[in-house]
C-alpha positions as CSV (number, residue, x, y, z in Angstrom):
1,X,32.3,-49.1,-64.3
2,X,34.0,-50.4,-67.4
3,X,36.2,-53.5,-66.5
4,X,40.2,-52.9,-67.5
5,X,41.6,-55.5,-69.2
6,X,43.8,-55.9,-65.9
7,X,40.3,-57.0,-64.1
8,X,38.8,-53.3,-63.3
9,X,39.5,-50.8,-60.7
10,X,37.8,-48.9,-58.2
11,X,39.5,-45.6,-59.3
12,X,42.6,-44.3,-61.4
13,X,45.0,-41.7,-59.0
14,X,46.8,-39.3,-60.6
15,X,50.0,-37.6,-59.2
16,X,49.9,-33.9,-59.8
17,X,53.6,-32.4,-60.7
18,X,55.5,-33.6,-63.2
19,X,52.6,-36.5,-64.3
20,X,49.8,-33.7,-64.7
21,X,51.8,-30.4,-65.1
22,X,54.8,-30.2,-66.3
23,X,57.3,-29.3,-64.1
24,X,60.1,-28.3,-66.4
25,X,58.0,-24.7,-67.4
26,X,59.7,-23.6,-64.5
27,X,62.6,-22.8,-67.0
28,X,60.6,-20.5,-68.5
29,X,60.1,-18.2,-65.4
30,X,63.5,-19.2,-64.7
31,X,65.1,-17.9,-67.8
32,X,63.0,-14.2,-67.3
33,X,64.8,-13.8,-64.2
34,X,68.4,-15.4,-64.3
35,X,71.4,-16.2,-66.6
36,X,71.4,-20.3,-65.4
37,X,67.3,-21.5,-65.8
38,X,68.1,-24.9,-65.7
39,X,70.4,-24.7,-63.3
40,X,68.0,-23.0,-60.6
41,X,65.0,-24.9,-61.8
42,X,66.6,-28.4,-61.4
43,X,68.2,-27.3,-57.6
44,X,64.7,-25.7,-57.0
45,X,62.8,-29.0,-57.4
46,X,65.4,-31.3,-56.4
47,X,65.9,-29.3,-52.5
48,X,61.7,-29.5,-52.6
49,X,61.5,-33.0,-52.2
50,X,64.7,-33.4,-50.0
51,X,62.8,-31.1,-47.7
52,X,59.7,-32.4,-47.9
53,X,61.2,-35.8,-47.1
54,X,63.1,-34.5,-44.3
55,X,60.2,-33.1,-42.9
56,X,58.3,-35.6,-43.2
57,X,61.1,-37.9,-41.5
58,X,61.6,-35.3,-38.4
59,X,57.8,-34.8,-38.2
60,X,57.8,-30.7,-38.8
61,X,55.5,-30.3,-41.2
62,X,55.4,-27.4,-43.3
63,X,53.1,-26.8,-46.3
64,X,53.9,-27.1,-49.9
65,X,54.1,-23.8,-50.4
66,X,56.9,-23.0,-47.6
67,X,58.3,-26.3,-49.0
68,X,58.6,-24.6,-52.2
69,X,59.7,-21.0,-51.3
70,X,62.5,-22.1,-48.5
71,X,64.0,-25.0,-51.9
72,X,64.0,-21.7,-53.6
73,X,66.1,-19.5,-51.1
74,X,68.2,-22.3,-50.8
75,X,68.8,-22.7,-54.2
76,X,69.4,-19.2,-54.9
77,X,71.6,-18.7,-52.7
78,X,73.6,-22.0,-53.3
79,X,74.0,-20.4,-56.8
80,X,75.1,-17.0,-56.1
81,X,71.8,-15.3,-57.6
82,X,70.8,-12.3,-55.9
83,X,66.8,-12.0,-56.3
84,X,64.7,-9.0,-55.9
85,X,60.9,-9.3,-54.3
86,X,59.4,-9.1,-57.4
87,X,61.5,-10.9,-59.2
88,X,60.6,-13.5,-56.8
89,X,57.5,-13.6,-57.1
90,X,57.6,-14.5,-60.5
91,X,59.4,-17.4,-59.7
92,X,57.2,-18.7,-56.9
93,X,54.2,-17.8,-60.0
94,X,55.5,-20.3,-62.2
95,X,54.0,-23.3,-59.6
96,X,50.4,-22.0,-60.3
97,X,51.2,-22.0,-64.1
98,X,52.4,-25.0,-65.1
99,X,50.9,-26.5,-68.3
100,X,49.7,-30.2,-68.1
101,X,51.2,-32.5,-70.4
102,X,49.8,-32.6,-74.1
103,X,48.9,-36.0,-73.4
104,X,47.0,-35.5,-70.4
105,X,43.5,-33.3,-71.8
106,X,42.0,-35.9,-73.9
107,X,43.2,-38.9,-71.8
108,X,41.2,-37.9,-68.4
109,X,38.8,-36.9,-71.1
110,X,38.2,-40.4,-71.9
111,X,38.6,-42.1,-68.6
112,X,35.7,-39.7,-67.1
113,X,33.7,-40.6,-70.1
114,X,33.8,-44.2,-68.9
115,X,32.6,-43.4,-65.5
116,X,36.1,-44.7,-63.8
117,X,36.6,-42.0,-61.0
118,X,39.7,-40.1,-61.3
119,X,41.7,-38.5,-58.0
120,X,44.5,-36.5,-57.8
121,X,46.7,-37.3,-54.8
122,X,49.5,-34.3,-54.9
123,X,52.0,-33.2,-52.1
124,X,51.0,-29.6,-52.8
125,X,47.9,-27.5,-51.4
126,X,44.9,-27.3,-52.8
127,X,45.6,-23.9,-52.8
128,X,48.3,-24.2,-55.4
129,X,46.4,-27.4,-57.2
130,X,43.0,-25.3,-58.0
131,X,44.8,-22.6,-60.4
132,X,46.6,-25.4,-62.6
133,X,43.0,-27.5,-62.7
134,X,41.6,-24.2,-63.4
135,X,43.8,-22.8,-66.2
136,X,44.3,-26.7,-67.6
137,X,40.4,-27.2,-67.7
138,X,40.9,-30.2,-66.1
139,X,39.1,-29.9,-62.5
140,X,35.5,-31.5,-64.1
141,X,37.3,-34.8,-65.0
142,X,38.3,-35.2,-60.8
143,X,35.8,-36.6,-58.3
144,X,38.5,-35.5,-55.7
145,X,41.8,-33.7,-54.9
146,X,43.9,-35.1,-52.0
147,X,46.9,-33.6,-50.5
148,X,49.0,-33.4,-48.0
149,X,47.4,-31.2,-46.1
150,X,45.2,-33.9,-44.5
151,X,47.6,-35.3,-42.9
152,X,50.4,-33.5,-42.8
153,X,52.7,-35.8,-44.0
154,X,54.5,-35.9,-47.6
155,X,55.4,-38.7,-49.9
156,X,56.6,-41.6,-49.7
157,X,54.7,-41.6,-46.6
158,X,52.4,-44.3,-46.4
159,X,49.6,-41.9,-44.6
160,X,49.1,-39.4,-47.2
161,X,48.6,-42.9,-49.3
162,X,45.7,-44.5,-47.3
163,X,44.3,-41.0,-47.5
164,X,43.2,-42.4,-51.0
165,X,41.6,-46.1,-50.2
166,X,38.8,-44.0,-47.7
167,X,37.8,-41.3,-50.3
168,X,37.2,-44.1,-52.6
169,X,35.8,-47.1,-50.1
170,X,38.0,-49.1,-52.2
171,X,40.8,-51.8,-51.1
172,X,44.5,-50.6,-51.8
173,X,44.7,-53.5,-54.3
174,X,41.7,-51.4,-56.1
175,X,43.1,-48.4,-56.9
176,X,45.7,-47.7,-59.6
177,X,48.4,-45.0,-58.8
178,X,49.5,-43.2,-61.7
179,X,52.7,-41.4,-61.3
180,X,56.2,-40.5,-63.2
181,X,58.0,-39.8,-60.3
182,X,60.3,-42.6,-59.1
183,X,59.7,-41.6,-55.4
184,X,56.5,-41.5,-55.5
185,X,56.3,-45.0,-57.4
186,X,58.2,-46.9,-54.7
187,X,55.6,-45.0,-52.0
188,X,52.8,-46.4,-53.8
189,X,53.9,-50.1,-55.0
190,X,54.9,-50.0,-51.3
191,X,51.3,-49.4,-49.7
192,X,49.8,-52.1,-52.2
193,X,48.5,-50.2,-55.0
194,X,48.6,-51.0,-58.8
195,X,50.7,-48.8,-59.8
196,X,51.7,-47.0,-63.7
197,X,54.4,-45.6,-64.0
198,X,54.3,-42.6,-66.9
199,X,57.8,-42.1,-68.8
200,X,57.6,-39.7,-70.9
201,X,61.5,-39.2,-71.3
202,X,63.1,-42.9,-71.3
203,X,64.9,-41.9,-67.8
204,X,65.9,-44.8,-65.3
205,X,63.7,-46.6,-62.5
206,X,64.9,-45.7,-59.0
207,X,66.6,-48.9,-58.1
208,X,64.3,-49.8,-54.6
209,X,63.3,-52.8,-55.2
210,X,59.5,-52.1,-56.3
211,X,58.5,-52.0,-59.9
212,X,55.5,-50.4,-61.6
213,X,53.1,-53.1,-63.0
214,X,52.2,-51.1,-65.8
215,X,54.7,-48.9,-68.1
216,X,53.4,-46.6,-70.4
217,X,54.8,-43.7,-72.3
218,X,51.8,-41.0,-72.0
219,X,48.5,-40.9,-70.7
220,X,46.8,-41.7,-73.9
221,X,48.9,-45.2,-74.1
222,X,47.5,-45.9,-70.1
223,X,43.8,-44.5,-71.7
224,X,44.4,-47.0,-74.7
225,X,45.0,-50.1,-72.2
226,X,42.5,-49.3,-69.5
227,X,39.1,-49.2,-71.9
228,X,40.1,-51.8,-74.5
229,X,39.2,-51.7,-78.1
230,X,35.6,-51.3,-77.3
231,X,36.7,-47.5,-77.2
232,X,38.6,-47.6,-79.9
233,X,35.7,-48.1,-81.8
C-alpha cells in the first residue's frame, strides 16, 4: 500500500449519497412530475434521514427503500401534490439514477490504481447501490459495499460503523471516512475514524462538536493529498 502523507491507511470509505451520487438530480425527476422540484426534492431527503434516525432511535427498522417511499408520501402530501402510480414511480426511479459527482470517476480511479482499498459504507440497500455502481462504472474500483442492511441500524449509529473496521481487519484509527454529509461526519469522527469531509458547495459544519481532520473541496483534491507528488508525476 502507498503510505499517505498523513502516515497511510488501511482503506479509504466512501459514503454513497450525496458524496458519490449526487443527490440533487432528484430535481430532475422532480421537475417531470410537479410544479415545485426543489421544493419536494429538499422535503423528500430531509424526512429520509429524520426517519431513518427515528428508526434507528425507537429500534424499528425499516429498509432504505421504505425509508425513502414513506419521506416521499409524507412529503407529498405535506405539499398538497396529488401523485398518480406512475408518476410515482418515476420519482422513487430517480434513487437508482443518480449521477456520481464529476469529480468522483477519475479520483477512485486513481486511489484503486495505488492498491488502497476503497469501501462504500451507505445507509441504502445494496439493492438500490448496485444500479448507480452499475450505470456510474464505478463498482470495479470497490473491494466492498456495506450497508445498513447488516445491521439494521442507520447512521449516526455507531454499529453500522464498526461494520467497516471487520471487513477491513483494520483498527478504527486506520480507516479514513469520506463523507459530505454533516451527520454522517459527526457519526464517524465519533467512532474514531479519520475522517474527510467533501464540500463541494462551501455550506456550514454541523455545529457537534467533532471536526473532520481533512477538508477538501472534491475527490480529486482528497486523490491529490493521499498519493503525494510521486503520482503527480
Amino acid at each position: 500500500m502507498h503510505a499517505s502523507i498523513f502516515g497511510g491507511f488501511a482503506g479509504v470509505v466512501f459514503d454513497a449519497y450525496g458524496t458519490l451520487f449526487d443527490i440533487d438530480a432528484l430535481e430532475t425527476h422532480c421537475g417531470a412530475v410537479v410544479d415545485q422540484p426543489r421544493e419536494l426534492a429538499r422535503l423528500w431527503r430531509m424526512k429520509q434521514i429524520d426517519y431513518a434516525i427515528l428508526r434507528t432511535v425507537m429500534d424499528r427498522y425499516a429498509d432504505w427503500s421504505q425509508i425513502t417511499s414513506d419521506a416521499l408520501d409524507f412529503a407529498t402530501t405535506a405539499l398538497g401534490i396529488d401523485v398518480d402510480p406512475n408518476q410515482r414511480r418515476v420519482l422513487m426511479r430517480g434513487w437508482l439514477e443518480l449521477p456520481a459527482f464529476a469529480d468522483v470517476p477519475d479520483a477512485l480511479t486513481r486511489l484503486a490504481a495505488a492498491d488502497l482499498p476503497l469501501v462504500i459504507l451507505t445507509n441504502g440497500t445494496r439493492q438500490m447501490l448496485t444500479p448507480l455502481l452499475e450505470r456510474s462504472q464505478l463498482a470495479e474500483h470497490f473491494a466492498a459495499v456495506l450497508t445498513s442492511e447488516s445491521v439494521q441500524a442507520f447512521k449516526p449509529d455507531p454499529s453500522i460503523y464498526i461494520q467497516v473496521t471487520e471487513r477491513l481487519r483494520a483498527r478504527i484509527n486506520e480507516v479514513l471516512f469520506v463523507t459530505a454529509n454533516g451527520f454522517d461526519v459527526a457519526g464517524s469522527k465519533s467512532v474514531g475514524f479519520t475522517v474527510c469531509r467533501v464540500d463541494r458547495r462551501g455550506t456550514p459544519l454541523d455545529q457537534l462538536g467533532l471536526e473532520p481532520d481533512i477538508h477538501v473541496q472534491h475527490l480529486g483534491e482528497l486523490a491529490d493529498l493521499l498519493l503525494g507528488s510521486e503520482h503527480d508525476a
